[in-house]
N, CA, C and O of each residue as an XYZ file, in Angstrom:
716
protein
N      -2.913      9.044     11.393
C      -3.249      7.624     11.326
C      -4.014      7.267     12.594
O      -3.675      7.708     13.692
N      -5.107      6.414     12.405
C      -5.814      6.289     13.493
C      -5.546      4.649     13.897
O      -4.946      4.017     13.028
N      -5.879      4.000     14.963
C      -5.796      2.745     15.550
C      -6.768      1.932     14.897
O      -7.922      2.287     14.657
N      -6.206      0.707     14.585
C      -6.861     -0.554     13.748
C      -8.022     -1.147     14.853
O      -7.349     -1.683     15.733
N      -9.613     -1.301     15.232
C     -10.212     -1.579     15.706
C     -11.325     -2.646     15.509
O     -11.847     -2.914     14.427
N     -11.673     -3.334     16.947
C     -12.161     -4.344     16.351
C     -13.016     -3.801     15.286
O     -12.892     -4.411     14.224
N     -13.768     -2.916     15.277
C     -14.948     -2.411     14.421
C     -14.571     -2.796     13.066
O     -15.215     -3.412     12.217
N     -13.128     -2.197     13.032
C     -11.826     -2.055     11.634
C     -11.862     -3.359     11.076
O     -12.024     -3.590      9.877
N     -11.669     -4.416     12.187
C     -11.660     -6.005     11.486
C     -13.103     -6.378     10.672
O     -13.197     -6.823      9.528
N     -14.230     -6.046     11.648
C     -15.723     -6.074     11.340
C     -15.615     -5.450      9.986
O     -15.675     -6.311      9.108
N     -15.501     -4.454      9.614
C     -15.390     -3.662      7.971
C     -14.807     -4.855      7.236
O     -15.653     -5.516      6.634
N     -13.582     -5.270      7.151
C     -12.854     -5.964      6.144
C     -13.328     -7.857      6.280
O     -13.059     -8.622      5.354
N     -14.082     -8.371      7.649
C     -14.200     -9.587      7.219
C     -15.642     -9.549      6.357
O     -16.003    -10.412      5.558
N     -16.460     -8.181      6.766
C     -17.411     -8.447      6.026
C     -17.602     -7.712      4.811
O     -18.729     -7.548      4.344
N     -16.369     -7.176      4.171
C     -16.367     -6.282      3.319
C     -15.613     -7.366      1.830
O     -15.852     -7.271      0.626
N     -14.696     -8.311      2.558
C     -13.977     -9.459      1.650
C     -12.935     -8.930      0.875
O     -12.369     -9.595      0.008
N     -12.520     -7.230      1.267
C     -11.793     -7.005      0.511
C     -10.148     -7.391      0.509
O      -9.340     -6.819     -0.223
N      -9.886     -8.190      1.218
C      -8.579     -8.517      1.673
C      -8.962     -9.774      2.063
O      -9.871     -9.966      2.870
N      -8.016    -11.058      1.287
C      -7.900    -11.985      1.281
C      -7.003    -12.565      2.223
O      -5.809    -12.320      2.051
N      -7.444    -13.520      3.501
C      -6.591    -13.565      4.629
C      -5.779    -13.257      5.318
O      -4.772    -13.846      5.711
N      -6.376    -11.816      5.606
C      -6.084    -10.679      6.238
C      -4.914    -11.405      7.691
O      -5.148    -12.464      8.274
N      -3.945    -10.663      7.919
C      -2.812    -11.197      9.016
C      -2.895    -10.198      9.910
O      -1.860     -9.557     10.092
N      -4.059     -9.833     10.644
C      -3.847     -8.817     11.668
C      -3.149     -8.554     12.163
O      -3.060     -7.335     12.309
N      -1.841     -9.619     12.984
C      -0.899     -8.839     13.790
C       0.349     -7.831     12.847
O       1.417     -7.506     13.365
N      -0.099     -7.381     11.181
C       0.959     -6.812     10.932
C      -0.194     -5.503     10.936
O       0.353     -4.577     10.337
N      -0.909     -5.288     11.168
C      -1.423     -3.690     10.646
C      -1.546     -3.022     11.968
O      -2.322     -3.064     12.923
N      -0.486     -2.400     11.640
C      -0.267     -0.872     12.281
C      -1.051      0.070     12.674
O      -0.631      0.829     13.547
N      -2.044      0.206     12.267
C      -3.144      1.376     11.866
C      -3.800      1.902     10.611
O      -3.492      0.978      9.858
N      -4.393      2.625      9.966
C      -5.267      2.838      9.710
C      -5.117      4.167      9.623
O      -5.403      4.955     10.525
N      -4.580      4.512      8.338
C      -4.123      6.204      7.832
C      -5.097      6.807      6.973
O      -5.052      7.999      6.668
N      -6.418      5.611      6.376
C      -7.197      6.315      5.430
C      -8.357      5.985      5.719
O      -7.981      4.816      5.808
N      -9.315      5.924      5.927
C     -11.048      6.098      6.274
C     -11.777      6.637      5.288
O     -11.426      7.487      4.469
N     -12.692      6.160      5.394
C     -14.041      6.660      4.271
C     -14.931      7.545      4.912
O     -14.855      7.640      6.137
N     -16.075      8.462      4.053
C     -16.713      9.121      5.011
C     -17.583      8.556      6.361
O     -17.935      9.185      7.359
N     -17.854      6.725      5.908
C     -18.586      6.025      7.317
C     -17.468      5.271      8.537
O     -17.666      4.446      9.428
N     -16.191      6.042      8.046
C     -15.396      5.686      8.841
C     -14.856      4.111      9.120
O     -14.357      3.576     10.110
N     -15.282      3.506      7.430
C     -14.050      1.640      7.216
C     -13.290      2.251      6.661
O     -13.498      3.221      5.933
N     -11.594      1.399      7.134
C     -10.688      1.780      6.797
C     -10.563      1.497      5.057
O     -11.017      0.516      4.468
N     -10.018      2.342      4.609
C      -9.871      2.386      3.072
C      -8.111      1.505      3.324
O      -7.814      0.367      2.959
N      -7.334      2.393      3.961
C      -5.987      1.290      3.407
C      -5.937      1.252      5.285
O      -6.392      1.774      6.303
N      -4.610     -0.246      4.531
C      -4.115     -0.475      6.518
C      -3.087     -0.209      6.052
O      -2.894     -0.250      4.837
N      -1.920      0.227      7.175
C      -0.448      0.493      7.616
C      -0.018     -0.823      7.848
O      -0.408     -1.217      8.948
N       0.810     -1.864      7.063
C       1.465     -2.873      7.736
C       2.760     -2.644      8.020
O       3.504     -1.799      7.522
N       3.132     -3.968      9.391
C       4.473     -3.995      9.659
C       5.804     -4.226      8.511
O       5.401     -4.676      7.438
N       6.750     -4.076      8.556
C       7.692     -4.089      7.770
C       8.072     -5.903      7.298
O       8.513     -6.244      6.200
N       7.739     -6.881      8.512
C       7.861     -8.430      8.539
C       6.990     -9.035      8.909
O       6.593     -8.569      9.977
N       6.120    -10.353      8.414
C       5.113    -11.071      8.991
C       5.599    -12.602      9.141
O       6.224    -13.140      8.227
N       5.352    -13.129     10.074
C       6.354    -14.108     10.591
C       7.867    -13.694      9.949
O       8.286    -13.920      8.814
N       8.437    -13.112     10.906
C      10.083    -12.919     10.427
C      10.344    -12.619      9.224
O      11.515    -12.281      9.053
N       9.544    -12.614      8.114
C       9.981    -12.759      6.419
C       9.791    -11.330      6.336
O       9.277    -10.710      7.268
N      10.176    -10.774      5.273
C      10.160     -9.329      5.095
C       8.799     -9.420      4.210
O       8.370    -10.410      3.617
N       8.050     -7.677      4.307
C       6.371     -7.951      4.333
C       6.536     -6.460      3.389
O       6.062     -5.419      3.843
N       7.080     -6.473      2.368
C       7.410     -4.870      1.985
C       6.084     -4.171      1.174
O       6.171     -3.279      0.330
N       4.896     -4.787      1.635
C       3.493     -3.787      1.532
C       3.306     -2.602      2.922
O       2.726     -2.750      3.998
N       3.829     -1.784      2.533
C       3.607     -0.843      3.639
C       1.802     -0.427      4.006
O       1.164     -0.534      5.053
N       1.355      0.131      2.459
C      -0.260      0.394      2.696
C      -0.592     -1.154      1.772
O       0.002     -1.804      0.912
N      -2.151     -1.288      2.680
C      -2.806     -2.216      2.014
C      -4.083     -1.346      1.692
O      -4.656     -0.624      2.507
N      -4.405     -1.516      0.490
C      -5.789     -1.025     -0.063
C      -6.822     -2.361      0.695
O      -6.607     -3.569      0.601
N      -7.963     -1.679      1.439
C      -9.033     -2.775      2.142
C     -10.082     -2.330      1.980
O     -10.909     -2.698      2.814
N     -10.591     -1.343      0.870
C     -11.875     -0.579      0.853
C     -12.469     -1.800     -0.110
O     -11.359     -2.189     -0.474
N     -13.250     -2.560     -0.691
C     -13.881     -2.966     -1.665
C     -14.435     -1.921     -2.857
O     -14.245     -1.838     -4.070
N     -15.024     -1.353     -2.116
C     -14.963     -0.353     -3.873
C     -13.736     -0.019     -4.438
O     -13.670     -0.150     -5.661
N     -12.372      0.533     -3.628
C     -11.451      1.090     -4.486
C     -10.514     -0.499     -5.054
O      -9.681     -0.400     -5.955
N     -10.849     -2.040     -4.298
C      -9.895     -2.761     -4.559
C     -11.178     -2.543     -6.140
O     -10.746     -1.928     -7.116
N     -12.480     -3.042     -6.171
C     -12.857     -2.929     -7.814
C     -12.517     -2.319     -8.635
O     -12.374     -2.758     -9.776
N     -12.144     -0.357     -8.058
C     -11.606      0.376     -9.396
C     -10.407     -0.028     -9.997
O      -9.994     -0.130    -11.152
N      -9.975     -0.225     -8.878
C      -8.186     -0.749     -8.938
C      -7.977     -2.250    -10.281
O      -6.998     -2.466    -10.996
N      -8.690     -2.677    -10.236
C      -9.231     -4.251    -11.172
C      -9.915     -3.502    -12.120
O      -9.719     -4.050    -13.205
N     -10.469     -2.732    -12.224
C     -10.979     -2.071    -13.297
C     -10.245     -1.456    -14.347
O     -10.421     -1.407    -15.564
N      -9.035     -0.817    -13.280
C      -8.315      0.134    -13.909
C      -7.003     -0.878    -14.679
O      -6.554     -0.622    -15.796
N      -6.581     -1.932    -13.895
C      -5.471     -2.839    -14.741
C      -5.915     -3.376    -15.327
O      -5.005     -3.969    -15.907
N      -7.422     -3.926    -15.976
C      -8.153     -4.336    -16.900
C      -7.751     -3.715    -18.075
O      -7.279     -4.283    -19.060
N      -8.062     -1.909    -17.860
C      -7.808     -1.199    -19.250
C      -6.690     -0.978    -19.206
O      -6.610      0.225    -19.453
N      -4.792     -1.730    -18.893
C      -4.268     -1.737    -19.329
C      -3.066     -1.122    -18.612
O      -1.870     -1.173    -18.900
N      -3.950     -0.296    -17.208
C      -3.523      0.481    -16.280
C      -1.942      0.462    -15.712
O      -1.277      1.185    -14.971
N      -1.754     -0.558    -16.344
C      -0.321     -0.881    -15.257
C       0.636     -0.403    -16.187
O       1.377      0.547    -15.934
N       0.645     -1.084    -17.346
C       1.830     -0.319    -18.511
C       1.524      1.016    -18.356
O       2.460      1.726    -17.989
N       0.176      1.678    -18.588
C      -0.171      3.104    -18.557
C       0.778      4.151    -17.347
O       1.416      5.156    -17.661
N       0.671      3.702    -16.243
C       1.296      3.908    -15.227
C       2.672      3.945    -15.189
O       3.220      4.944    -14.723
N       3.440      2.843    -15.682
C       4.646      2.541    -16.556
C       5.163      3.828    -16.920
O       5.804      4.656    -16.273
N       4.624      3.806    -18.429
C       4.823      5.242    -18.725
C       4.732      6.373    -19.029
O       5.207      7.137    -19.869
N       3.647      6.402    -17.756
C       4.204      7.976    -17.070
C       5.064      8.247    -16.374
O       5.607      9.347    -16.475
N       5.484      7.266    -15.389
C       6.493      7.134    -14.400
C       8.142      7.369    -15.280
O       9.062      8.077    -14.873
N       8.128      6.728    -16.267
C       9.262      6.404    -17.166
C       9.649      7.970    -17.160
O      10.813      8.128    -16.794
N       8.937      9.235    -17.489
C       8.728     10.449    -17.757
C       9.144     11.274    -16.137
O       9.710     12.358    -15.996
N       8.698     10.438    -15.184
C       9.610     11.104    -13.535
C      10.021      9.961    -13.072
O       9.307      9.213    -12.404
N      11.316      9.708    -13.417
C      11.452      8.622    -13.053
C      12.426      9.038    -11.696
O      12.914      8.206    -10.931
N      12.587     10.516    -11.584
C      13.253     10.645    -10.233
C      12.223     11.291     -9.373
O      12.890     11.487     -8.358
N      11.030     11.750     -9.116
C       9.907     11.363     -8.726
C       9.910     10.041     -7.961
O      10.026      9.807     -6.758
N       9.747      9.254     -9.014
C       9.365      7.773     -9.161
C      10.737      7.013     -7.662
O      10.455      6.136     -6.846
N      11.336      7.335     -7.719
C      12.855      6.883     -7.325
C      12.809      7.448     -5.910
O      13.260      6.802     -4.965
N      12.241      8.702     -5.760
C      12.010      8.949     -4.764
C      11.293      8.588     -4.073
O      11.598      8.028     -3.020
N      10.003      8.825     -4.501
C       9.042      8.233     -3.630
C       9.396      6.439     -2.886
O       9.163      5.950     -1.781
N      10.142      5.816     -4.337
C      10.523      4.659     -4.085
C      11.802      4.149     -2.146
O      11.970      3.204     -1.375
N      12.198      5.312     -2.320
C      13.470      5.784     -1.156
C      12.403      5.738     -0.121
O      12.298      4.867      0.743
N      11.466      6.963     -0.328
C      10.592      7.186      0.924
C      10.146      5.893      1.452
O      10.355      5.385      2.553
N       9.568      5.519      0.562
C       9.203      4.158      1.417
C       9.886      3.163      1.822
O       9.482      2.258      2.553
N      10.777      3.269      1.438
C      11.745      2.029      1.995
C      12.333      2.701      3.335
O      12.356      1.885      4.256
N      12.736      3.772      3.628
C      13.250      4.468      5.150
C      11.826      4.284      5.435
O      11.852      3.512      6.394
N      10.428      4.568      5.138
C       9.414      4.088      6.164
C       9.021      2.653      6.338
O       8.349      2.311      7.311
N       9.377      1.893      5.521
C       9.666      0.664      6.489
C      10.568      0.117      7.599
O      10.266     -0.657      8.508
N      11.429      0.540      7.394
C      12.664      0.509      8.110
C      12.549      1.474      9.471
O      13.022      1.083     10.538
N      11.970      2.597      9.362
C      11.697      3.282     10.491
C      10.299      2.715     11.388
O      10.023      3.118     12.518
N       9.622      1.850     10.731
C       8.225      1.051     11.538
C       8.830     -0.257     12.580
O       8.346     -0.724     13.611
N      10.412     -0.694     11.633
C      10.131     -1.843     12.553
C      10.576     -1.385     13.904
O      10.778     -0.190     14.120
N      10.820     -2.799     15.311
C      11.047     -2.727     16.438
C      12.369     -2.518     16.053
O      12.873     -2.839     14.976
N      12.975     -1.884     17.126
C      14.431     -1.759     16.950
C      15.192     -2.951     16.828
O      15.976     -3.268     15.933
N      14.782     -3.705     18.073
C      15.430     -5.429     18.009
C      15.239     -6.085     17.036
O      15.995     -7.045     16.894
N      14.057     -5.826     15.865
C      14.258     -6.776     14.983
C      15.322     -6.323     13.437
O      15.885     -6.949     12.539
N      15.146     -4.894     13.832
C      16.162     -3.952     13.153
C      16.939     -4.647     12.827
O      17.007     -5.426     11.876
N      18.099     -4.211     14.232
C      19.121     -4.726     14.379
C      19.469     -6.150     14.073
O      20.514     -6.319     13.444
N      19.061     -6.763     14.271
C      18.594     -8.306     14.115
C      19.149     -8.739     12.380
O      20.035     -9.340     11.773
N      17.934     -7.957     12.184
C      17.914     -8.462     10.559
C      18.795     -8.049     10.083
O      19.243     -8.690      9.132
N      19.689     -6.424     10.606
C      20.676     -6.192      9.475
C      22.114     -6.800      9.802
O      22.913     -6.800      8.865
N      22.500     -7.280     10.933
C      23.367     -8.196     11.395
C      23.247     -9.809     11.200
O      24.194    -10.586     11.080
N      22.152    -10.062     11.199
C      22.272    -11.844     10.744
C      20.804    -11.943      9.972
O      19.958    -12.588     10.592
N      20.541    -11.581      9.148
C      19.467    -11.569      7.968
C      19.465    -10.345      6.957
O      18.531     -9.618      6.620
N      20.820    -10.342      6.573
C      21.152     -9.128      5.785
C      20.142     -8.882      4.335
O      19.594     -7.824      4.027
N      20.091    -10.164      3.592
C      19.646    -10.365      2.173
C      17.880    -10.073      2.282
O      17.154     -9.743      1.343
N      17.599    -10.233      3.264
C      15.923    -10.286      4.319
C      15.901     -8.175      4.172
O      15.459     -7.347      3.376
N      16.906     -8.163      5.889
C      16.751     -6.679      5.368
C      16.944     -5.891      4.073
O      16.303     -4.840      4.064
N      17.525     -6.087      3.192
C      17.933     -5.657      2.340
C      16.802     -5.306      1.337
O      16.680     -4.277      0.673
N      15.823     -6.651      1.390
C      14.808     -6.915      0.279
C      14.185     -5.392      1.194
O      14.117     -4.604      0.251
N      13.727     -4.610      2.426
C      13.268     -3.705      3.011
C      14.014     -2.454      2.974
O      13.468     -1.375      3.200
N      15.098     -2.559      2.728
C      15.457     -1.341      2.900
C      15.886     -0.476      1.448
O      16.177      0.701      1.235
N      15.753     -1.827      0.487
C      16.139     -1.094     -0.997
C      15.230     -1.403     -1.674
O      15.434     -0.867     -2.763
N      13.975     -2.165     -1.718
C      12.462     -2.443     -2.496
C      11.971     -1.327     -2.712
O      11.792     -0.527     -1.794
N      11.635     -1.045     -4.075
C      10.772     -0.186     -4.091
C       9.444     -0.736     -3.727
O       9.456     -1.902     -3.332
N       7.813      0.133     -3.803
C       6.933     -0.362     -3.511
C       6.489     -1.096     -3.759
O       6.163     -1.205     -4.941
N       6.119     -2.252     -2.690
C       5.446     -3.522     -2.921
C       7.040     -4.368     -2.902
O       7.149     -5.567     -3.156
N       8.113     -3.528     -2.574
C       9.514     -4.781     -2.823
C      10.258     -4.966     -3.808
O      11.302     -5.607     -3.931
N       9.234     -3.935     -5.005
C       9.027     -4.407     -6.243
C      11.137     -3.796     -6.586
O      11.732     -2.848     -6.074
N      11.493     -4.513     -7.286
C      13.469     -4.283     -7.607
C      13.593     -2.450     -8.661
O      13.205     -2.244     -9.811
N      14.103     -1.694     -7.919
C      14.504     -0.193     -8.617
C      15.655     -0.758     -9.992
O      16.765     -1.290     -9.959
N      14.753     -0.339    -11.118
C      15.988     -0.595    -12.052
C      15.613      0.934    -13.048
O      15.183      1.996    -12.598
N      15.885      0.662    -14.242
C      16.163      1.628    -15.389
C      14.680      2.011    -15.270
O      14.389      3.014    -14.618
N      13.917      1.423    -15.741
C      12.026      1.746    -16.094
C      11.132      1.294    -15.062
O      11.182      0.116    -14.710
N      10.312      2.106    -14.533
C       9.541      2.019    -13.439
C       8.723      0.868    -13.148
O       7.687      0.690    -13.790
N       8.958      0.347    -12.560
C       7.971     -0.941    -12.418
C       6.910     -0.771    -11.251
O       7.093     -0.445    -10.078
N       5.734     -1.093    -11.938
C       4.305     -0.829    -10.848
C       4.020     -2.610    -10.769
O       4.101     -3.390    -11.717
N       3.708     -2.901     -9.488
C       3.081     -4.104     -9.383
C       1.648     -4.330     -9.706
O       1.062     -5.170    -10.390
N       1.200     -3.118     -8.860
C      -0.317     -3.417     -9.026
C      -0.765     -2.060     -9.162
O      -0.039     -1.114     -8.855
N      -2.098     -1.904     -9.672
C      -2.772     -0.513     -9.166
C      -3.288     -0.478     -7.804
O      -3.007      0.575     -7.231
N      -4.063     -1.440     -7.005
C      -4.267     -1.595     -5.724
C      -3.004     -0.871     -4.995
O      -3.169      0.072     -4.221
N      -1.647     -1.441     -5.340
C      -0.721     -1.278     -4.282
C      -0.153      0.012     -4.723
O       0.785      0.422     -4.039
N      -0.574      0.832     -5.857
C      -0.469      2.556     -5.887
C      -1.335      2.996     -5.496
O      -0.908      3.746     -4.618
N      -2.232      3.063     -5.522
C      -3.577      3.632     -4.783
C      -3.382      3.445     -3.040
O      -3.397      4.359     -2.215
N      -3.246      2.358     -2.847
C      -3.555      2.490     -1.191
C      -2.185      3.178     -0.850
O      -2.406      3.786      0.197
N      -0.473      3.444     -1.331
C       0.454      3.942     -1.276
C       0.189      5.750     -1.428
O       0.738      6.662     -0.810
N      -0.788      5.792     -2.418
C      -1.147      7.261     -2.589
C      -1.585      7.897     -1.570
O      -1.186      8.988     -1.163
N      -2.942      6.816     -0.854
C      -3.986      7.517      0.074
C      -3.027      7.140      1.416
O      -2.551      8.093      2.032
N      -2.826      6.193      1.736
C      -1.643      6.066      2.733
C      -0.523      7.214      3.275
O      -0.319      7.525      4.449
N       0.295      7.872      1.785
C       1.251      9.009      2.125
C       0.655     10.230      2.138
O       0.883     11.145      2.929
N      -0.302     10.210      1.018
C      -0.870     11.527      0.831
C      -0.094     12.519     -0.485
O      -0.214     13.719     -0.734
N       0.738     11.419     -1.171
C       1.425     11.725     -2.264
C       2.008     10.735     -3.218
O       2.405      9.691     -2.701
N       2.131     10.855     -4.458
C       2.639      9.801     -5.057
C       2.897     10.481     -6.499
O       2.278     11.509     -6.776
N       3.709      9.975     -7.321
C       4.804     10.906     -8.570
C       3.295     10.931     -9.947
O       3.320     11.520    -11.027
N       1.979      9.956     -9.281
C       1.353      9.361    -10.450
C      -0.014      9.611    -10.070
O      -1.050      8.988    -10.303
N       0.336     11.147     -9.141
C      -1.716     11.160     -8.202
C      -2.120     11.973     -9.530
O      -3.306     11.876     -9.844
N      -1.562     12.506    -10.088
C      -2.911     13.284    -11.256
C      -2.899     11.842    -12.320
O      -3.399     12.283    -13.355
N      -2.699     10.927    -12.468
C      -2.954      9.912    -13.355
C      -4.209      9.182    -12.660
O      -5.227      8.831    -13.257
N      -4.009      9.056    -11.612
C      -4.890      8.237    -10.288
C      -6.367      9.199    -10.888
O      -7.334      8.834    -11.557
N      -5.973     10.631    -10.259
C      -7.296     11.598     -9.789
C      -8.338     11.476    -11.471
O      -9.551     11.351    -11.640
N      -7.001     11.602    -12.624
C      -8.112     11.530    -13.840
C      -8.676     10.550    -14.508
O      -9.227     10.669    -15.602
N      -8.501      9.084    -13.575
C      -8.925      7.712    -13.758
C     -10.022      7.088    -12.381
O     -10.833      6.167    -12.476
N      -9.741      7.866    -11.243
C     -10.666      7.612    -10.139
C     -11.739      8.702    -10.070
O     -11.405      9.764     -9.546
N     -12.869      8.583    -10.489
C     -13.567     10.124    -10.156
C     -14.378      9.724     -8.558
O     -14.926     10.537     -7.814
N     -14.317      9.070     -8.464
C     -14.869      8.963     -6.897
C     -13.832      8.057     -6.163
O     -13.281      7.164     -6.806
N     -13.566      8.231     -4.954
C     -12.471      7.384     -3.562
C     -13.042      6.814     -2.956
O     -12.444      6.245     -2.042
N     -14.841      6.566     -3.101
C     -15.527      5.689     -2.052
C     -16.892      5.647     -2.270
O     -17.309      6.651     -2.848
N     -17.591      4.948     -2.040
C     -18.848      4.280     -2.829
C     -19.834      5.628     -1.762
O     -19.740      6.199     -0.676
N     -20.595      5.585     -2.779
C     -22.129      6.717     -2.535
C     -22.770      5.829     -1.078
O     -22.901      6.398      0.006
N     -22.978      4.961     -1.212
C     -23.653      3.907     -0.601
C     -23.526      3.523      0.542
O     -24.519      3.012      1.058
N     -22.316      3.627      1.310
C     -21.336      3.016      2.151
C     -21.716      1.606      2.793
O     -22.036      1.115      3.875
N     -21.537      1.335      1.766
C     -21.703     -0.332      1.365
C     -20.577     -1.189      3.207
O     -21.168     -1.574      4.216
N     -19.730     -1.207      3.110
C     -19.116     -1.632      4.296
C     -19.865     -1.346      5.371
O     -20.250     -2.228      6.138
N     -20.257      0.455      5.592
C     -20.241      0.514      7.617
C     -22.188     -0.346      7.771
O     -22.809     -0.548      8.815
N     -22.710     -0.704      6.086
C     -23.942     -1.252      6.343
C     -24.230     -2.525      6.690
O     -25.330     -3.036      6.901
N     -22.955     -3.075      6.741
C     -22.968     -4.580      6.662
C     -22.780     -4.755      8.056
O     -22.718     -5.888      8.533
């Protein structure tokens, strides 16, 4: 993961792909394109005190379009079920991310939250991705927020669904580092 830079802000205010972007939660910057704008950001675990359970944010503009492209054709049930099919896969990955939120924050606010903001931590430490509630059948929020979770870990229970629906990860053009 590399450091969030002003350059990094320059990509996304003029790229529009992130809608009032909250800089003080992004962490860094785990995915890059070949002109080097960040494709996803690393956020903090809380933004003003509230629990913030988007770990990766997708900020590329081309992949937020495929991503809208792809829940257009239906993508999200599709996703559904396949997941339904690993759903301990699914469960896992869901775990992983919740100990990596929990392992991002400050210790003090750690502690904090799990002593007098229990129901707060809680929504962080047992959300699956995006926060989203672990029950019987897999629930996807968005395709944005699997995709930037994919390129973010570098794994996910649903990357050959991703790889045979994305044939490209970043525009020919490099539309961002031109702007």
């Amino acid at each position: 993961m590399s450091l969030f830079t002003r350059k990094d802000r320059g990509f996304i205010e003029c790229g529009g792909a992130v809608r009032n972007p909250s800089y003080e939660i992004i962490l860094g910057t785990p995915r890059r394109c070949k002109c080097g704008a960040p494709q996803v950001l690393m956020c903090a675990a809380e933004k003003k005190s509230r629990p913030f359970p988007t770990t990766y944010w997708l900020s590329c503009p081309f992949l937020m379009r495929t991503a809208a492209r792809l829940e257009a054709e239906n993508g999200v049930r599709s996703m559904e079920n396949l997941l339904e099919s690993r759903i301990g896969e699914w469960r896992r990955f869901n775990l992983f991310l919740a100990k990596l939120r929990i392992a991002v924050m400050r210790t003090e606010r750690k502690n904090f939250a799990r002593r007098y903001a229990r129901r707060r931590f809680d929504v962080l430490r047992l959300g699956g991705v995006g926060g989203t509630a672990l029950s019987e059948r897999p629930t996807v929020k968005c395709i944005h927020l699997q995709i930037a979770s994919y390129l973010g870990t570098g794994f996910h229970p649903a990357s050959d669904w991703m790889s045979e629906r994305i044939t490209r990860w970043e525009c020919a053009e490099g539309f961002c580092a031109m702007r």
